[in-house]
KOLSETOR-472312 format. One record per residue (C-alpha): residue number from 1; residue in one letter; chain; x, y, z. Coordinates in nm, 3 decimals. Layout:
! residues N
{NUM,"a","A",{X,Y,Z}} ...
//
This chain:
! residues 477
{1,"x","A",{6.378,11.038,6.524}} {2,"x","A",{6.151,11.277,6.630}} {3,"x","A",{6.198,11.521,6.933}} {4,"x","A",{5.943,11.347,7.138}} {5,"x","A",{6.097,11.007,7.064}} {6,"x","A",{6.386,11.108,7.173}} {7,"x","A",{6.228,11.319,7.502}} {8,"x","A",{6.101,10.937,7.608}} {9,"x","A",{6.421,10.703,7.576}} {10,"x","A",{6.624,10.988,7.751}} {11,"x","A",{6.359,10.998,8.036}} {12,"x","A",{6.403,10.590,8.039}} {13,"x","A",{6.775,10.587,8.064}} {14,"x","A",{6.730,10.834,8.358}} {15,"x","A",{6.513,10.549,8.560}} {16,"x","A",{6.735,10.276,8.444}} {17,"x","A",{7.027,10.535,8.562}} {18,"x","A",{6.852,10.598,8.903}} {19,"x","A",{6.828,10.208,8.943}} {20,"x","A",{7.225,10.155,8.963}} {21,"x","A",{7.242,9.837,9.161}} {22,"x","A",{7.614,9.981,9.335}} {23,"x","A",{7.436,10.324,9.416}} {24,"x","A",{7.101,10.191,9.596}} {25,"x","A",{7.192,10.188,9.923}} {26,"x","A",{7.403,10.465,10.084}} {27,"x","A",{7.475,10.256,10.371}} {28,"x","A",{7.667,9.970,10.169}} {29,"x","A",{7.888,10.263,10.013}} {30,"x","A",{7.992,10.328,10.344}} {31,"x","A",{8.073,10.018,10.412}} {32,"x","A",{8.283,9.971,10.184}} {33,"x","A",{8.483,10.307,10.202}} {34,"x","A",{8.527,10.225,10.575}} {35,"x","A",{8.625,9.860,10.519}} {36,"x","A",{8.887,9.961,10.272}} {37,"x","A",{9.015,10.153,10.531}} {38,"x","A",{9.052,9.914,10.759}} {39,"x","A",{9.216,9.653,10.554}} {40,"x","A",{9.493,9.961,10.424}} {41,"x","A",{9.571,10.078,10.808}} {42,"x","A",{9.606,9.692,10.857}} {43,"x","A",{9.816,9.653,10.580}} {44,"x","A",{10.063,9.951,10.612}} {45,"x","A",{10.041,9.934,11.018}} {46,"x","A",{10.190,9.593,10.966}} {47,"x","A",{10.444,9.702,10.685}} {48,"x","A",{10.587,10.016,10.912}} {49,"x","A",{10.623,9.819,11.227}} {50,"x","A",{10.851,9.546,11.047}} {51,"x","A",{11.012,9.810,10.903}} {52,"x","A",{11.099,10.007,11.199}} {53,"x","A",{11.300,9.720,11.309}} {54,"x","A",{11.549,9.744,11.052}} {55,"x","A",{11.885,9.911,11.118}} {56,"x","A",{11.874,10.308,11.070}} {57,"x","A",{11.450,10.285,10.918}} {58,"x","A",{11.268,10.359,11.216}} {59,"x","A",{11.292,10.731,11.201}} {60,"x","A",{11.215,10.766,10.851}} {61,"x","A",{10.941,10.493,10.929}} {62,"x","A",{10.793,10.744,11.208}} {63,"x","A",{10.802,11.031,10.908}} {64,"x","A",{10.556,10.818,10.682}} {65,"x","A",{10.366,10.684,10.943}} {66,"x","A",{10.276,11.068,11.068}} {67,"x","A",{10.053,11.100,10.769}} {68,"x","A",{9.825,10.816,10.864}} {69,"x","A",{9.652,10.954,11.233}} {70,"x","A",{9.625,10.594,11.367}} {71,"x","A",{9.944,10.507,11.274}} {72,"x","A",{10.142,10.834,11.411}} {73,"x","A",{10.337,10.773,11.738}} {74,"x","A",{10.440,10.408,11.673}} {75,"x","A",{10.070,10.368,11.626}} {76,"x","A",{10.174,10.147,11.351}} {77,"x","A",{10.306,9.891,11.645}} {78,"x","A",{9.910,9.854,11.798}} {79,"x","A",{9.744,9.838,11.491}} {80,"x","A",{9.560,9.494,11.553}} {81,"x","A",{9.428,9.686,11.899}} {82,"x","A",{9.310,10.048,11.723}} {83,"x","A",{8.975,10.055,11.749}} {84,"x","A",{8.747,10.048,11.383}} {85,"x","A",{8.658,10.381,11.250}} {86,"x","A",{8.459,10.518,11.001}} {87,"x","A",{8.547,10.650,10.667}} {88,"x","A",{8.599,11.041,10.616}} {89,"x","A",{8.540,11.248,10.310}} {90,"x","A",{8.754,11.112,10.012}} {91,"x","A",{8.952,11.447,10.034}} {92,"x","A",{9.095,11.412,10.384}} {93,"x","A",{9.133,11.004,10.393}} {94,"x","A",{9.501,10.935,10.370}} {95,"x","A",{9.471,10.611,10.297}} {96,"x","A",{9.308,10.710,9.925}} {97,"x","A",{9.578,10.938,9.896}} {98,"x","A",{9.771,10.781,9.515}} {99,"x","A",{10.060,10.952,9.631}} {100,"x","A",{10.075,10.759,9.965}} {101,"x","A",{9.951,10.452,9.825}} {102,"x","A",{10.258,10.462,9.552}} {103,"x","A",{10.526,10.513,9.817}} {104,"x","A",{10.332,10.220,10.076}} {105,"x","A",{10.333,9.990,9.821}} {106,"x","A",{10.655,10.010,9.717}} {107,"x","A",{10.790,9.962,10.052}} {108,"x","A",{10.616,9.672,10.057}} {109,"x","A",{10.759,9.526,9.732}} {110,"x","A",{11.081,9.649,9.895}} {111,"x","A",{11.016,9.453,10.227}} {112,"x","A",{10.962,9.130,9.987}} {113,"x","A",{11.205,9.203,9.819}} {114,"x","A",{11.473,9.236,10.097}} {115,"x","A",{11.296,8.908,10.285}} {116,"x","A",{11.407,8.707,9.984}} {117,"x","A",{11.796,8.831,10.020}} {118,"x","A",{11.824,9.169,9.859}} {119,"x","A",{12.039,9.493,10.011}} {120,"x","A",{11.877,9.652,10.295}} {121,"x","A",{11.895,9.949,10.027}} {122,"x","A",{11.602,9.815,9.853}} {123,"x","A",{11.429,9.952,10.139}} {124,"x","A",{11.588,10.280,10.174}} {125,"x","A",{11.521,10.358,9.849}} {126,"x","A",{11.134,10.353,9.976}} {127,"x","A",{11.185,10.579,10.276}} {128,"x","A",{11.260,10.934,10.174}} {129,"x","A",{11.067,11.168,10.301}} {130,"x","A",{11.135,11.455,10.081}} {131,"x","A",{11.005,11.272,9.790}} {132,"x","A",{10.712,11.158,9.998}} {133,"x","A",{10.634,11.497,10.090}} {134,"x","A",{10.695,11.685,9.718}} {135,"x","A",{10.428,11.407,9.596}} {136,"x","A",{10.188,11.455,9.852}} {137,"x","A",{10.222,11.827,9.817}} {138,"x","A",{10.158,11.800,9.448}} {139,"x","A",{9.820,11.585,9.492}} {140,"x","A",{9.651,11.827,9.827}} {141,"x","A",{9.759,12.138,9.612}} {142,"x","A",{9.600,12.124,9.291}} {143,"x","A",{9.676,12.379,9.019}} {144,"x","A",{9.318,12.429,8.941}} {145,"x","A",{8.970,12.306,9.136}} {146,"x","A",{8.663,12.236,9.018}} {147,"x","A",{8.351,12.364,9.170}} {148,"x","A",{8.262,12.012,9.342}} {149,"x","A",{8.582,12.032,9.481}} {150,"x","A",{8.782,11.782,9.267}} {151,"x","A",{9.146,11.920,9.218}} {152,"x","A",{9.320,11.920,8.870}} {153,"x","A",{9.666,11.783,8.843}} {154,"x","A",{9.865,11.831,8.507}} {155,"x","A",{10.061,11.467,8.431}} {156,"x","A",{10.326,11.593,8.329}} {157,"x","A",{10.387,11.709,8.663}} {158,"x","A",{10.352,11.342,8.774}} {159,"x","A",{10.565,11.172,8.556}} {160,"x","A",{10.833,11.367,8.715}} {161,"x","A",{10.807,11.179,9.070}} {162,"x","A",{11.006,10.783,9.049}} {163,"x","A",{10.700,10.655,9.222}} {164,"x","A",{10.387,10.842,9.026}} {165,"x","A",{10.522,10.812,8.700}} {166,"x","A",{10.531,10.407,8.669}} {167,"x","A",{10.142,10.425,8.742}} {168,"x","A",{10.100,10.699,8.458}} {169,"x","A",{10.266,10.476,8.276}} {170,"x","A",{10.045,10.191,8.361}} {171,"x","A",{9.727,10.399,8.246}} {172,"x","A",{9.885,10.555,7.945}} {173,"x","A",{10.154,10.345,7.830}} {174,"x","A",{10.241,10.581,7.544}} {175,"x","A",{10.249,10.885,7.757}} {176,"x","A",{10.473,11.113,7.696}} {177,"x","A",{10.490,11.124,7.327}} {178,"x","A",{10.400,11.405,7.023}} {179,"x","A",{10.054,11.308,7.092}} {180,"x","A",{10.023,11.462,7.448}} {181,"x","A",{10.140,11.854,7.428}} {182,"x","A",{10.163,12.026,7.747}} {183,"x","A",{9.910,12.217,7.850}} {184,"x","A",{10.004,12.577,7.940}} {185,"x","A",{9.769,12.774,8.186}} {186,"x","A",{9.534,12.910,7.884}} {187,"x","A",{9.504,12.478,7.829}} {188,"x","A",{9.438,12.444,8.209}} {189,"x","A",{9.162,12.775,8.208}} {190,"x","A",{8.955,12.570,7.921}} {191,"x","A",{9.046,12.230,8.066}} {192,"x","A",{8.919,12.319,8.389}} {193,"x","A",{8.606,12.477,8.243}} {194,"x","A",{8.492,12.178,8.053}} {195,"x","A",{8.514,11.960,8.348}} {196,"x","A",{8.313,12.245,8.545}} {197,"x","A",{8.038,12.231,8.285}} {198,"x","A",{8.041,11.798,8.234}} {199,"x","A",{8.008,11.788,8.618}} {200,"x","A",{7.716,11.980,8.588}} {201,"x","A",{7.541,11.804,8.330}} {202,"x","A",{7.630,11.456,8.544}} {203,"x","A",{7.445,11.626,8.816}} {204,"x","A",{7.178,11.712,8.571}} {205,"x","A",{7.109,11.332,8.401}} {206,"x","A",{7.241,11.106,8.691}} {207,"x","A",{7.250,11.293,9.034}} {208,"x","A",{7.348,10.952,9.285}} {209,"x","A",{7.618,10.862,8.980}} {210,"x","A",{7.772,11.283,8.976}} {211,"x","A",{7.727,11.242,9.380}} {212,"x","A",{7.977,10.928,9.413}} {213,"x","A",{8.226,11.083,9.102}} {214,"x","A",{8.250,11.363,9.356}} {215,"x","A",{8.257,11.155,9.721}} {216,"x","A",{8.484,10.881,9.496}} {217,"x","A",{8.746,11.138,9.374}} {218,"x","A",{8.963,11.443,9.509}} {219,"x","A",{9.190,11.437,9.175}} {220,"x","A",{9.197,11.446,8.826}} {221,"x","A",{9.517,11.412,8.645}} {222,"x","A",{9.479,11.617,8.346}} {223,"x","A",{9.643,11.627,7.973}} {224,"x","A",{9.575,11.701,7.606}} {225,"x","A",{9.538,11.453,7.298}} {226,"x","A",{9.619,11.563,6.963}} {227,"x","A",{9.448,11.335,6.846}} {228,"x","A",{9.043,11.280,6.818}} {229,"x","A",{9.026,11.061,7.083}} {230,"x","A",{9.025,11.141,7.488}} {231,"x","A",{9.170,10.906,7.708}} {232,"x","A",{8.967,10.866,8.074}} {233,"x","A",{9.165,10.591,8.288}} {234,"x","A",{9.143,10.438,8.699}} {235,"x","A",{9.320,10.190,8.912}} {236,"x","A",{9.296,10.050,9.262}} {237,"x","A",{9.711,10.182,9.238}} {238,"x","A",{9.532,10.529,9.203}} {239,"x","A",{9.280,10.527,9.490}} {240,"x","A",{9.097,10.876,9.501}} {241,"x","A",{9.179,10.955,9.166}} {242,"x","A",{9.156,10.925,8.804}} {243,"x","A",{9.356,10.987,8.465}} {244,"x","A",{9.147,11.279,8.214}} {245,"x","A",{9.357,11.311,7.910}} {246,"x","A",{9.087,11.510,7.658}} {247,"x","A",{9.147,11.624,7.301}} {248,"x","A",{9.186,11.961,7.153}} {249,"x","A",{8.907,11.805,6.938}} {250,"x","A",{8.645,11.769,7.216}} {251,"x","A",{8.737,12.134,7.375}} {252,"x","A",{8.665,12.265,7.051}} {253,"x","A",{8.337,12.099,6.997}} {254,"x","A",{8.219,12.134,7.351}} {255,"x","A",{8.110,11.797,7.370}} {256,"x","A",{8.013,11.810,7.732}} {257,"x","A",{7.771,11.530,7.723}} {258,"x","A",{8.107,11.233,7.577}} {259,"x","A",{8.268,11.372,7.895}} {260,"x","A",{8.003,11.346,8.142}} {261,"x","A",{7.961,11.012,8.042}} {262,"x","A",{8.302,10.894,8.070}} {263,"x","A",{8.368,11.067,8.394}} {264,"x","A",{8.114,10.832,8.531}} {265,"x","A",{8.209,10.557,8.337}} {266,"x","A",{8.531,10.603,8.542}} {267,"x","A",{8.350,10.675,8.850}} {268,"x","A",{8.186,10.348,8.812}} {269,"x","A",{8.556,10.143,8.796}} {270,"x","A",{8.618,10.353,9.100}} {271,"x","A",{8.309,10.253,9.296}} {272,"x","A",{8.361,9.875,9.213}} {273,"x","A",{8.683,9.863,9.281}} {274,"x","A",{8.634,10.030,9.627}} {275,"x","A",{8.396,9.707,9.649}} {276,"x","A",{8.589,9.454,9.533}} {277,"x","A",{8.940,9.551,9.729}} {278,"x","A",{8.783,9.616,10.037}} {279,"x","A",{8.585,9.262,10.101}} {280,"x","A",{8.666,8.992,10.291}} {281,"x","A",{8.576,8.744,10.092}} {282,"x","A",{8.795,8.809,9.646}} {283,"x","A",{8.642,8.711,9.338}} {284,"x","A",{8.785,8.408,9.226}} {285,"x","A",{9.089,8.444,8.967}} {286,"x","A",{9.112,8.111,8.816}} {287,"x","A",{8.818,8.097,8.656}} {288,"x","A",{8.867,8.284,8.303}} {289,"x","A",{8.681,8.430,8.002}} {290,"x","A",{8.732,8.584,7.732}} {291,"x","A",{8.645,8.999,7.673}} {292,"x","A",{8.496,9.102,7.382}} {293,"x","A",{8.630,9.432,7.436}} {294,"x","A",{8.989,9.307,7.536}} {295,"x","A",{9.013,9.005,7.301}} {296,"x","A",{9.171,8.853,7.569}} {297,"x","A",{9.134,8.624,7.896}} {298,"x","A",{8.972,8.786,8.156}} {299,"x","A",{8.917,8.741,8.549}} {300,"x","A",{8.566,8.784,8.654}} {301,"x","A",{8.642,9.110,8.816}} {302,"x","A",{8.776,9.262,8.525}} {303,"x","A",{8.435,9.115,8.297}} {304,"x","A",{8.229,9.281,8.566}} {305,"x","A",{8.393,9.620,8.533}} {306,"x","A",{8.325,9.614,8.168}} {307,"x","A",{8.000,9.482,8.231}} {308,"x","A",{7.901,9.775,8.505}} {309,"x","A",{8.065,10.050,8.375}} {310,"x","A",{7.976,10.062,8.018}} {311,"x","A",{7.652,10.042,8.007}} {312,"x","A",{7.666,10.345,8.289}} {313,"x","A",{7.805,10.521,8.009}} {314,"x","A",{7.566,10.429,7.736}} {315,"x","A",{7.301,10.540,7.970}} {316,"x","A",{7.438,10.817,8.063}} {317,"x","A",{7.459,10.939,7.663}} {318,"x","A",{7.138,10.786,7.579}} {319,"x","A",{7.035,11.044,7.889}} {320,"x","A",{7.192,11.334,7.738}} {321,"x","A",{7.060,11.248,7.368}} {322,"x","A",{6.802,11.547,7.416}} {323,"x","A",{7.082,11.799,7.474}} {324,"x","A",{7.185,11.715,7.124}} {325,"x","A",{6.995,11.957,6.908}} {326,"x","A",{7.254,11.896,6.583}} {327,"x","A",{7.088,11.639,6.362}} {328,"x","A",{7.422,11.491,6.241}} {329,"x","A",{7.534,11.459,6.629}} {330,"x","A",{7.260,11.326,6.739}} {331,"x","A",{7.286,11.022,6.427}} {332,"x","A",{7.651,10.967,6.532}} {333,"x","A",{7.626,10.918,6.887}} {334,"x","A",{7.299,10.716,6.843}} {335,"x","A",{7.526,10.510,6.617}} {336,"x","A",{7.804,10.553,6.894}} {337,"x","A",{7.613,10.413,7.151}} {338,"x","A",{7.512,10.157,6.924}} {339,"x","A",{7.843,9.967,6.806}} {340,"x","A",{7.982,10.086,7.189}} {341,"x","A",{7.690,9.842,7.341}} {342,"x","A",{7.730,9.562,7.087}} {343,"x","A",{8.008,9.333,7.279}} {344,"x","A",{7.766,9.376,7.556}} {345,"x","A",{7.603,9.075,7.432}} {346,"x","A",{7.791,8.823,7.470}} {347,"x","A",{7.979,8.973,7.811}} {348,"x","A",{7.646,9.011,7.972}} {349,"x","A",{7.576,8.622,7.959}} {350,"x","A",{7.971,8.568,8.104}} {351,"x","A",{7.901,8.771,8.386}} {352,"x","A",{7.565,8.605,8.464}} {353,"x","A",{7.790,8.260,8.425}} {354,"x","A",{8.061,8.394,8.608}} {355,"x","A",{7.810,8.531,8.915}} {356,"x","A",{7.639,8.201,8.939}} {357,"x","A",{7.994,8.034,9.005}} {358,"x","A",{8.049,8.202,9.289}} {359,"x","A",{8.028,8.097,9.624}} {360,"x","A",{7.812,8.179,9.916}} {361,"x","A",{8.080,8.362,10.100}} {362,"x","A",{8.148,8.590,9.813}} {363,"x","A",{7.767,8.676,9.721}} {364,"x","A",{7.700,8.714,10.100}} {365,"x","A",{7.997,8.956,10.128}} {366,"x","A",{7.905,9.159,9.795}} {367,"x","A",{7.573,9.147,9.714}} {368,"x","A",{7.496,9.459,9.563}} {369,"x","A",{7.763,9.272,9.255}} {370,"x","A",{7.506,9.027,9.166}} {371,"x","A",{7.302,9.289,9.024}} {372,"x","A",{7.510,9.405,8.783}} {373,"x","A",{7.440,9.162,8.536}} {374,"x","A",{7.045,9.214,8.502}} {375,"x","A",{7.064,9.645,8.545}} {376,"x","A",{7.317,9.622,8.234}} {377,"x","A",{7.060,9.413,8.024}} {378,"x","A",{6.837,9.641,8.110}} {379,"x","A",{7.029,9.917,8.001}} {380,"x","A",{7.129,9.676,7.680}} {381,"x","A",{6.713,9.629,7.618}} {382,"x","A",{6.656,10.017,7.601}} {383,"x","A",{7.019,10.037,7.370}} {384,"x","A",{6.772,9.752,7.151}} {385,"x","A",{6.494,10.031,7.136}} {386,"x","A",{6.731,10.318,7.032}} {387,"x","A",{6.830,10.037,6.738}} {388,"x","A",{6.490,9.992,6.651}} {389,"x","A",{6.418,10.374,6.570}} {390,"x","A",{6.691,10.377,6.331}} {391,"x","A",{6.635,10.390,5.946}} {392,"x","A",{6.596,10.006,5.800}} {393,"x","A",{6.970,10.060,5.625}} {394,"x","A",{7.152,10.126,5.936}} {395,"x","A",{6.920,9.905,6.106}} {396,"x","A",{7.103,9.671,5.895}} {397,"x","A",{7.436,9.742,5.891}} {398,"x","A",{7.414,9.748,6.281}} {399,"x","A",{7.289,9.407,6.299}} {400,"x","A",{7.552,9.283,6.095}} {401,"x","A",{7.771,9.436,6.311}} {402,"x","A",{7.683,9.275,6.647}} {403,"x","A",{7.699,8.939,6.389}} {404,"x","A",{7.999,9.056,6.362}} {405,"x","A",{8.153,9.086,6.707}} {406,"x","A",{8.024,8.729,6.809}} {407,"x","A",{8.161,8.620,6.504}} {408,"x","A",{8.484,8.758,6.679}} {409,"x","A",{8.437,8.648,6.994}} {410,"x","A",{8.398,8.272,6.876}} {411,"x","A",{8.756,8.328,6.694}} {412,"x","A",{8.907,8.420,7.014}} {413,"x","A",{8.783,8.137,7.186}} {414,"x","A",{8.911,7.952,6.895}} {415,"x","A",{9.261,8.071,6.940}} {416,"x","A",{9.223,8.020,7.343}} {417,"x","A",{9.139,7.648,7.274}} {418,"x","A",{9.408,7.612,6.979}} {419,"x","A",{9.675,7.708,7.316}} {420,"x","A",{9.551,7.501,7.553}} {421,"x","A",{9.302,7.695,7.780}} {422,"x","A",{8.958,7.710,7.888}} {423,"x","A",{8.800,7.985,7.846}} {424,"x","A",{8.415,7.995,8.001}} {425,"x","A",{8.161,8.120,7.776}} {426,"x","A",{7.770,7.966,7.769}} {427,"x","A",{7.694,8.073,7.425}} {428,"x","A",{7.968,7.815,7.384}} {429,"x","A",{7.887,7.478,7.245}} {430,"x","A",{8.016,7.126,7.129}} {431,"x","A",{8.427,7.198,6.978}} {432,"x","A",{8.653,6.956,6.844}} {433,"x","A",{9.014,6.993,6.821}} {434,"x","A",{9.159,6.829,6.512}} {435,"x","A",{9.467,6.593,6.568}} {436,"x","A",{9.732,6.818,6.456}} {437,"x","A",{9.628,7.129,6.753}} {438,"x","A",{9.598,7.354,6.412}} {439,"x","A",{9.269,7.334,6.367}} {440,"x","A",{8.927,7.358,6.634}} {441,"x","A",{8.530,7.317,6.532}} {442,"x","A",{8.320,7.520,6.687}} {443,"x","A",{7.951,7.588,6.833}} {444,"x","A",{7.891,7.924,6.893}} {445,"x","A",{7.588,8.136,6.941}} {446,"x","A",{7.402,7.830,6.714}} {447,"x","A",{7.675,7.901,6.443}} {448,"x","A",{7.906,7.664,6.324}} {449,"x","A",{8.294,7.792,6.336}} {450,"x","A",{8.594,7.627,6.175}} {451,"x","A",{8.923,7.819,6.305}} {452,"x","A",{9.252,7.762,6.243}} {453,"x","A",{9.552,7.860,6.458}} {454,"x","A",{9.686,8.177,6.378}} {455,"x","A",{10.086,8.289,6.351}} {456,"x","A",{9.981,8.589,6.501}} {457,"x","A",{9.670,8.660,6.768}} {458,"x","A",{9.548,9.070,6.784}} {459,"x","A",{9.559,9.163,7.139}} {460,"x","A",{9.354,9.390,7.356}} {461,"x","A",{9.516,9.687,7.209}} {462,"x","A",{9.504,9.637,6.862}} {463,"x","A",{9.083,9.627,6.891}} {464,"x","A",{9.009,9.843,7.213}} {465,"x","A",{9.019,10.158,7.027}} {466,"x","A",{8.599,10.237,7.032}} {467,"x","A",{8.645,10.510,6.748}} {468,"x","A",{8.724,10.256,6.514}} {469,"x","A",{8.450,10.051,6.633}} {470,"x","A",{8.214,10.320,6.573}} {471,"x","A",{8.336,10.408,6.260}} {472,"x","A",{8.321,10.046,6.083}} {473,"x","A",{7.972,10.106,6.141}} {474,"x","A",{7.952,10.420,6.031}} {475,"x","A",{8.091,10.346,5.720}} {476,"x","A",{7.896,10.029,5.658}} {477,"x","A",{7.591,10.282,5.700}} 
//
């Protein structure tokens, strides 16, 4: 592809980058932030105050609830009279602290659990101050910080608090293991450099995105891979923050342009998460699909993250395609971005069907969500022209490979309907279900399927690895 070429679709995923439908108006962000404020003070102002009630808690209760200004000074006891206000700087907002979050939510679970007849110890075990304090510590005093301000975190460090390390664990069940070394302070020098430099280049090809990465985040809990791939992980359990695990692999190569676009692939779970957790009105849960990229059912909240945040990142590398000067890089990431965007075709149409079954209340409460669905076929369309420059052989071999994936995808709905559940999906047709419950007959996509049960169903994890989606079609190039 020639320089020029490539000049052009860069420029385009720029626009289509400047367009994000969650990023076009500042005021909604600030909504949001301030509304998931809200609802937290709500939620732990009520939790203290029934705490504090219980023999020998309300001291310790008055120790937590000093971190939290509305709450200090039995503040926690007028929290349905504290007047609203707005949402600070991501850096000084206790309530997207993880480390407060973790200890709040377990006295919550420990309030339940005590409700429904356990030991009053249940709840003792979630108000200790010390521990509070040592995690908190750990999170405001970072052992490096990046130029925008984002403080690094190693996870080791984590996994040694009873509260942080079952969220670690969450993001990165295998952690720790011979793949993860620890990084000494040399790690944490280069570590901290990379990050400086993909910041930078976020800022370069997607300004609004690198500006809510850094108003989204005060923490980045940092590791090293042996292995080729990096691992970039969020959860609401980890407001504020966000799990960067990157291989010796991409520190050596310097691939700054992978890691900007995954740091705002993260940044965009972040963002609609902030939106999702702090409405009024939740998605529906009972309606389910199934992923593409999980092979697996799906709520519609969890389609949509897929749905927003990975085409952020393919535009975001499509963006930084002209950085690429390498021939051979510039092939494999074209053919990254590729395979990467393929399951976008059939979740795109589930999260069109799965916005137009919402109701009223919902779409009047998050609006800015029923965008998402259109600005990632957008960003699928100009993935369509990147295909289209490619040599007639991988031309090929790519189309066979999206063939491929709905292929898939009409297995898995196979399986679903083989156990008995209904999976939405409108490229589904007409099925029949043979007498026996072995068998199903299947429309999908205009193809005719005939799947039989199988002993054993992948899951999620043994076909979420992207490298090896990437290089199937590498190799079949």
């Amino acid at each position: 592809m020639s320089a020029s070429r490539i000049d052009e679709l860069a420029c385009q995923a720029r626009l289509l980058l400047a367009s994000n439908p969650l990023l076009s108006k500042s005021a909604s962000l600030d909504i949001v932030a301030t509304r998931n404020l809200q609802k937290r003070r709500f939620r732990y102002g009520n939790t203290l105050a029934v705490v504090s009630e219980l023999p020998d808690c309300a001291a310790k209760v008055e120790a937590l609830a000093d971190y939290f200004p509305e709450l200090a000074h039995r503040g926690y006891r007028r929290v349905r009279e504290n007047p609203p206000v707005a949402a600070g700087p991501v850096g000084s907002d206790p309530y997207r602290s993880s480390a407060l979050a973790a200890w709040m939510d377990g006295l919550q679970r420990g309030l339940e659990w005590y409700a429904g007849g356990a030991d009053l110890q249940i709840v003792s075990y979630y108000l200790q101050p010390d521990l509070v304090a040592a995690d908190f510590s750990l999170e405001r005093h970072p052992v490096r910080r990046l130029a925008c301000g984002i403080g690094l975190v190693p996870i080791d460090s984590l996994t040694k608090s009873r509260m942080m390390q079952p969220r670690v664990a969450q993001c990165l069940p295998d952690y720790p293991s011979s793949e993860y070394p620890l990084p000494d302070e040399e790690d944490l020098d280069r570590i901290a450099d990379h990050l400086n430099r993909a910041v930078a280049l976020a800022a370069e090809v997607d300004p609004q995105g690198c500006r809510r990465l850094i108003t989204s985040l005060h923490t980045f809990h940092v590791g090293l891979r042996r292995d080729p791939l990096s691992s970039f992980s969020s959860s609401n359990e980890l407001p504020g923050s966000a799990i960067v695990v990157l291989s010796k692999e991409r520190l050596r190569e310097s691939d700054l342009a992978a890691t900007a676009a995954q740091l705002l692939h993260e940044a965009g779970h972040v963002l609609l998460g902030l939106y999702t957790t702090s409405a009024v009105a939740s998605l529906p849960g009972e309606f389910q699909y199934v992923s593409p990229y999980k092979n697996d059912l799906q709520t519609l909240e969890s389609i949509l993250h897929m749905a927003y945040t990975i085409p952020w990142e393919c535009a975001v590398r499509m963006a930084c395609l002209s950085f690429r000067v390498q021939p051979e890089q510039r092939a494999r990431e074209m053919a990254f971005i590729i395979a990467y965007a393929a399951r976008q075709i059939p979740l795109i149409d589930i999260a069109w069907e799965g916005i137009g079954r919402l109701g009223g209340d919902v779409l009047l409460d998050l609006p800015d969500i029923a965008a998402i669905p259109s600005w990632s076929a957008r960003v699928l369309e100009l993935v369509d022209r990147l295909l289209d420059e490619e040599p007639p052989l991988r031309r090929q071999a790519h189309h066979a490979e999206r063939q491929r994936v709905l292929d898939r995808q009409a297995w898995d709905i196979g399986q679903m309907l083989l156990r008995d559940k209904e999976p939405f999906d409108p490229r589904m047709g007409q099925r029949t279900l043979d007498g026996n419950g072995d068998c199903v007959r299947l429309w999908y996509d205009g193809r005719f399927h005939v799947i039989q049960r199988a002993a054993y169903r992948p899951t999620g994890k043994d076909y979420g690895r992207y490298a090896e989606t990437v290089g199937e079609a590498m190799e079949a190039m």
